[in-house]
Kinemage of the C-alpha trace (Angstrom):
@kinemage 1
@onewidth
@group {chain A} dominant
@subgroup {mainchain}
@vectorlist {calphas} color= white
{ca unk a 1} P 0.000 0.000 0.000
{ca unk a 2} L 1.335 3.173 -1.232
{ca unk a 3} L 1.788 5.919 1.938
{ca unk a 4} L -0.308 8.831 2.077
{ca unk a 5} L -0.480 11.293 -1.117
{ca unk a 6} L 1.912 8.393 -3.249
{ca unk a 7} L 0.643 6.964 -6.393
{ca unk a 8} L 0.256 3.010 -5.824
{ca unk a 9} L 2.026 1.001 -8.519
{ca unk a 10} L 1.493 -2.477 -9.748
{ca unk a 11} L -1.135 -5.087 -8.838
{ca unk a 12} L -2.946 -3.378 -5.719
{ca unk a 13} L -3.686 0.024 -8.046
{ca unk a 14} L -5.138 -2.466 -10.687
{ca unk a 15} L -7.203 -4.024 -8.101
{ca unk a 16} L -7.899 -0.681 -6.878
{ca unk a 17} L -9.161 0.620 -10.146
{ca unk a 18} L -11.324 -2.838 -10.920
{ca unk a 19} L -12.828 -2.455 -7.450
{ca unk a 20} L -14.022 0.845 -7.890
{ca unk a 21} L -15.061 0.197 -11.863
{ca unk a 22} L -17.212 -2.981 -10.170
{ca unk a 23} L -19.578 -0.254 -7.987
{ca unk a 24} L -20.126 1.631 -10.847
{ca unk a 25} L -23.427 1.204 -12.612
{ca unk a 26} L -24.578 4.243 -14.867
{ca unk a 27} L -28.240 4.927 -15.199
{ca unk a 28} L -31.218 7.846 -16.211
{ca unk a 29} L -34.550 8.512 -14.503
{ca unk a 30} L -37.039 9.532 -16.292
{ca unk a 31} L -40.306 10.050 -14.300
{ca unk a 32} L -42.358 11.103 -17.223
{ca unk a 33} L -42.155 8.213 -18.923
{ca unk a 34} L -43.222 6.222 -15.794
{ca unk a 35} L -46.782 7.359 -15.949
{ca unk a 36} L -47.682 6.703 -19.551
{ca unk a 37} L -50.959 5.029 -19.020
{ca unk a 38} L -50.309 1.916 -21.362
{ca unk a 39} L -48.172 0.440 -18.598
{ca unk a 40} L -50.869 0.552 -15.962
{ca unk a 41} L -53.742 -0.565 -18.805
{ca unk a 42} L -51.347 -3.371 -19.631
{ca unk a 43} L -49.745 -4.287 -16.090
{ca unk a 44} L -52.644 -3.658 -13.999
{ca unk a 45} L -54.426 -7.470 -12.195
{ca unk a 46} L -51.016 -8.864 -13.378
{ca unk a 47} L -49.452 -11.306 -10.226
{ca unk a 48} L -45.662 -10.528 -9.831
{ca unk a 49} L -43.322 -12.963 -7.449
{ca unk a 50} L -40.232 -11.738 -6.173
{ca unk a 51} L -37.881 -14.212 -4.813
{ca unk a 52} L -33.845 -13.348 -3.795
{ca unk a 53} L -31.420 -14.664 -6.591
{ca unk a 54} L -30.243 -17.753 -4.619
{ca unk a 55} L -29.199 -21.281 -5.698
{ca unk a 56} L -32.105 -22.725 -5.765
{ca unk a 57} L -34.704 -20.221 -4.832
{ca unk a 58} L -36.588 -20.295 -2.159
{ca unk a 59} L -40.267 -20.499 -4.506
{ca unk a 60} L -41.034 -22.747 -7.595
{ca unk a 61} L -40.285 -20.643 -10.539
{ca unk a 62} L -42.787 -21.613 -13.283
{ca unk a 63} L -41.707 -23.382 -16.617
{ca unk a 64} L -44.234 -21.146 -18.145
{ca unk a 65} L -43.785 -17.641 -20.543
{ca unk a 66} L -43.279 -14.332 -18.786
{ca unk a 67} L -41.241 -11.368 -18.245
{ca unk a 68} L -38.569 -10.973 -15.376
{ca unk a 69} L -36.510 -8.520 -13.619
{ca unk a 70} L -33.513 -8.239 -12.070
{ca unk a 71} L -33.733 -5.938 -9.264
{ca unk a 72} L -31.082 -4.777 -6.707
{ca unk a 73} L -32.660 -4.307 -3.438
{ca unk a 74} L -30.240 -3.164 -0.442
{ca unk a 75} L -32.695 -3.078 2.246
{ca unk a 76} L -31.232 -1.090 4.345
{ca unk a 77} L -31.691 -0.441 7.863
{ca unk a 78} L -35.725 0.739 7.940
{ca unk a 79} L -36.172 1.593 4.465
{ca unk a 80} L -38.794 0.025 2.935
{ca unk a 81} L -38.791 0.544 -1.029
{ca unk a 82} L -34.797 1.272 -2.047
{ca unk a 83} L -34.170 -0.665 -5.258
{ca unk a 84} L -32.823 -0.843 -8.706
{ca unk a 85} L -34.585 -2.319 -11.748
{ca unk a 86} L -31.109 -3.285 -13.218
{ca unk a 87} L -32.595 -5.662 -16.297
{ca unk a 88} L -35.557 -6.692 -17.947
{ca unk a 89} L -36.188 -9.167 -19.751
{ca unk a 90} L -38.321 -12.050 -21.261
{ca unk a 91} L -38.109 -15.966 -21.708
{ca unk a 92} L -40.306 -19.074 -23.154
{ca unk a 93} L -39.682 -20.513 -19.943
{ca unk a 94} L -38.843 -18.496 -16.475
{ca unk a 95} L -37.722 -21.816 -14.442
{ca unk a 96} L -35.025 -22.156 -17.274
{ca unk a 97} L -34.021 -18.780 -17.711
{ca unk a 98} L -33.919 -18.575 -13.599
{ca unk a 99} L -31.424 -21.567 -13.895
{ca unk a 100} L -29.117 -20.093 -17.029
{ca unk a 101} L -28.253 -17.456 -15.075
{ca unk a 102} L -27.529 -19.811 -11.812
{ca unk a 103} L -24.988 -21.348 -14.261
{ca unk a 104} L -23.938 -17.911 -15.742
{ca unk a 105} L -23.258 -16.078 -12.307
{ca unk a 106} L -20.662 -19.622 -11.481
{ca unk a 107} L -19.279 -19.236 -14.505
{ca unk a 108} L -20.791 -22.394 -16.563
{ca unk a 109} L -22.181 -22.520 -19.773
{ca unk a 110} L -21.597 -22.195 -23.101
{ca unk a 111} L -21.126 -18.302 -22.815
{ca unk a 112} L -21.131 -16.878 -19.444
{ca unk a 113} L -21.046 -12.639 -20.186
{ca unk a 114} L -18.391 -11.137 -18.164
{ca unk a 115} L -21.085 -8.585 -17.285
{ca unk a 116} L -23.694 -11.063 -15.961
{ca unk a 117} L -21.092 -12.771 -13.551
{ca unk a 118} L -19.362 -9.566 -12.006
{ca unk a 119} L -23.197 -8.271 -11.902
{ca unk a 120} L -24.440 -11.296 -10.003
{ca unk a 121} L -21.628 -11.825 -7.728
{ca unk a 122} L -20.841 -8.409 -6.932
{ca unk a 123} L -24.172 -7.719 -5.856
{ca unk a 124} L -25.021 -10.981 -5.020
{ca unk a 125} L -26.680 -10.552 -1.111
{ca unk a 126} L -28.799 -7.855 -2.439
{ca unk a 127} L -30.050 -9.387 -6.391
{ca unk a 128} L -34.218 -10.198 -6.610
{ca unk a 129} L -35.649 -11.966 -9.505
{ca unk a 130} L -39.248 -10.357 -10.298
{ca unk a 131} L -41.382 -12.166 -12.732
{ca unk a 132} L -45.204 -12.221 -14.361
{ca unk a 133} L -46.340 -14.854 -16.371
{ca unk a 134} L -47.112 -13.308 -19.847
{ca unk a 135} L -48.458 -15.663 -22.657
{ca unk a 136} L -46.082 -15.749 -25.653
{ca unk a 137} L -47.965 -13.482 -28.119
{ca unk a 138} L -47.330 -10.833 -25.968
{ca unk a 139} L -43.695 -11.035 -24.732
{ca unk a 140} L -42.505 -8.697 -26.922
{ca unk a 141} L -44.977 -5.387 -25.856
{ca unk a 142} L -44.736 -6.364 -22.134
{ca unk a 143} L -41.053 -6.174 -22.534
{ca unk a 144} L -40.833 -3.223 -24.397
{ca unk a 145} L -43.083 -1.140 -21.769
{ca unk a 146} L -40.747 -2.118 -18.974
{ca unk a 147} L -37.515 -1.443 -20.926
{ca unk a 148} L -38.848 2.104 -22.287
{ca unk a 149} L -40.088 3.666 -19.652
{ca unk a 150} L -38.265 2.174 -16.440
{ca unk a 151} L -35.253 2.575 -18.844
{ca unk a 152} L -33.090 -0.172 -16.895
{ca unk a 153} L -29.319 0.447 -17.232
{ca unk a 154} L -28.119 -3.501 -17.947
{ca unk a 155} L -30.971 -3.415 -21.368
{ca unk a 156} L -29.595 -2.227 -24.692
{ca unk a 157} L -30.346 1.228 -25.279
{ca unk a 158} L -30.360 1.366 -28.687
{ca unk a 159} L -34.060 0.788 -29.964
{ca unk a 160} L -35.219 2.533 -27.420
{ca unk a 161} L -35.308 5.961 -28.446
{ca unk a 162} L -37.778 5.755 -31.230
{ca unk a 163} L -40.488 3.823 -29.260
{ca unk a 164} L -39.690 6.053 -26.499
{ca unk a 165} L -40.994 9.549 -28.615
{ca unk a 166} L -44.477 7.388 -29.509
{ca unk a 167} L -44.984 6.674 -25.795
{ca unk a 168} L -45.237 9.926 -24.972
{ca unk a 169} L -47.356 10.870 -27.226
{ca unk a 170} L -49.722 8.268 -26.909
């Protein structure tokens, strides 16, 4: 460790630098877009589960259609609602999807995404899995409404911006 006011050199300013890149996750808020009433006509009577990203979880995950979230939840001390909606997306089958990224986050698979891993083990006491069933037909609009208007940081951002102008002018 370097003394006070020296530059640390080597391996313990690397690890410094990948320590501090590993708590940084970039993001927008944009409230207006979170009251567009097609996400409350669409999302309203649906059932969402929430269950802490843990090997295995501690609910049955259905082997059914739906959409999911990944949601980073400190809970800290009394507060009650203090979370992240880091990723959303949308699967044939949640019970599978649930257990790709079991295998993803240890580092199995045919492609774990260096991303997904330092994501789910970095944060790994404080990662929820939200998820609605949703029949196939539809996977694509439910997914879209999350992804535009809660505008998670971990989703591509790239399509976004056109849908984004028709939402708020519908």
């Amino acid at each position: 460790m370097a003394a006070y006011g020296q530059v640390q050199k080597g391996e313990p300013l690397i690890a410094q630098f990948l320590a501090h890149k590993l708590g940084k996750y970039s993001f927008e808020l944009y409230p207006e877009l979170w009251a567009i009433p097609r996400i409350r006509e669409y999302y309203d009577g649906r059932v969402w589960q929430t269950v802490r990203f843990t090997d295995p979880p501690n609910l049955t995950i259905p082997a059914e259609s739906g959409i999911y979230l990944f949601v980073v939840a400190p809970h800290c001390g009394g507060l009650e609602d203090h979370s992240y909606i880091f990723y959303v997306g949308q699967t044939d089958n949640l019970s599978r999807r649930y257990g790709e990224y079991l295998d993803e986050q240890a580092g199995r698979g045919p492609n774990p995404r260096e991303e997904v891993v330092i994501f789910l083990n970095h944060l790994r006491e404080h990662v929820f899995f939200h998820f609605t069933l949703v029949p196939l037909e539809q996977l694509d609009e439910a997914e879209n409404l999350l992804k535009d208007n809660l505008t998670p940081p971990a989703n591509t951002q790239k399509k976004i911006i056109g849908r984004l102008v028709g939402s708020i002018n519908k």
